[in-house]
N, C-alpha and C positions, 0 to 999 in steps of 0.2 A: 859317559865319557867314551869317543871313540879311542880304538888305537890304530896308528895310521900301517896303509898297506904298503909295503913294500913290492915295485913290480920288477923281475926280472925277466929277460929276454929270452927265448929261446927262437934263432930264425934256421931256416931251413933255404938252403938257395939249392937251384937246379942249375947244378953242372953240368957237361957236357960227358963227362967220364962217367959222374954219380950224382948223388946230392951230399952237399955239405951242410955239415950241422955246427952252429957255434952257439955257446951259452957265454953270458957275460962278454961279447966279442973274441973268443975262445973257439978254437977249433977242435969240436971235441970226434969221436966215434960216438955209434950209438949205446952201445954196451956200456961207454964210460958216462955216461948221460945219465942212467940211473942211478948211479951212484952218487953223483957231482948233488943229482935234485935232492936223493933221501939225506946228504948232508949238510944241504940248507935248509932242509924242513928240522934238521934238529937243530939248527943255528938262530932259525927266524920261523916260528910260527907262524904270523902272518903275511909272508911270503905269498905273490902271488907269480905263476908262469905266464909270460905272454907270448904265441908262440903265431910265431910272422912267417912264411911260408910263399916262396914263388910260383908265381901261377906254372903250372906242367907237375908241379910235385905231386906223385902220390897220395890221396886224402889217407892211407894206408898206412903212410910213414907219419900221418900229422895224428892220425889217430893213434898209432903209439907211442907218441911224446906225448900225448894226454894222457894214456893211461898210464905210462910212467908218473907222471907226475901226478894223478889220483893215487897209486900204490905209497909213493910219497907220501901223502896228505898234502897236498899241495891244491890250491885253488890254480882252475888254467882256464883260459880263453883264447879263442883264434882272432889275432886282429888281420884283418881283411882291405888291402887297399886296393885301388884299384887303377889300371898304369893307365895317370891321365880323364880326365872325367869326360865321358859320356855325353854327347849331345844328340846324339838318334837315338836315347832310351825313351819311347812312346809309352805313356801308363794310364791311357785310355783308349777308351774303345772307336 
């Protein structure tokens, strides 16, 4: 028997000033980001982070919203889109 996963958001936009961080459509700081994740990992177990991030962002700041969310216990993953699809991507020689 599976138990189903619960996924929440964490997206990261590139400001002009900064970057802004919201979880749950929430505008949070980063400091308060760890707390906000270790009190859903005691809420939800299988809680998972999915953490959306505009192209210019620091991989720096995405990497420590994962390991925020590892010190959590939190499963995370980067979802990756990408603005508009590609038609001069060549994948042969």
């Amino acid at each position: 028997r599976y138990s189903s996963v619960e996924k929440y958001i964490v997206s990261i936009v590139r400001g002009t000033e900064r970057n802004v961080i919201y979880f749950k459509d929430e505008e949070v700081a980063l400091e308060t980001l760890a707390e906000k994740l270790a009190a859903l990992a005691g809420e939800n177990s299988n809680a998972t982070i999915v953490i959306s991030a505009d192209g210019g962002v620091p991989f720096e700041l995405v990497a420590n919203v994962m390991a925020m969310a590892e010190r959590a216990g939190l499963a995370s993953f980067i979802a990756v889109s990408g603005e508009g699809s590609r038609k001069d991507a060549v994948f042969e020689k």
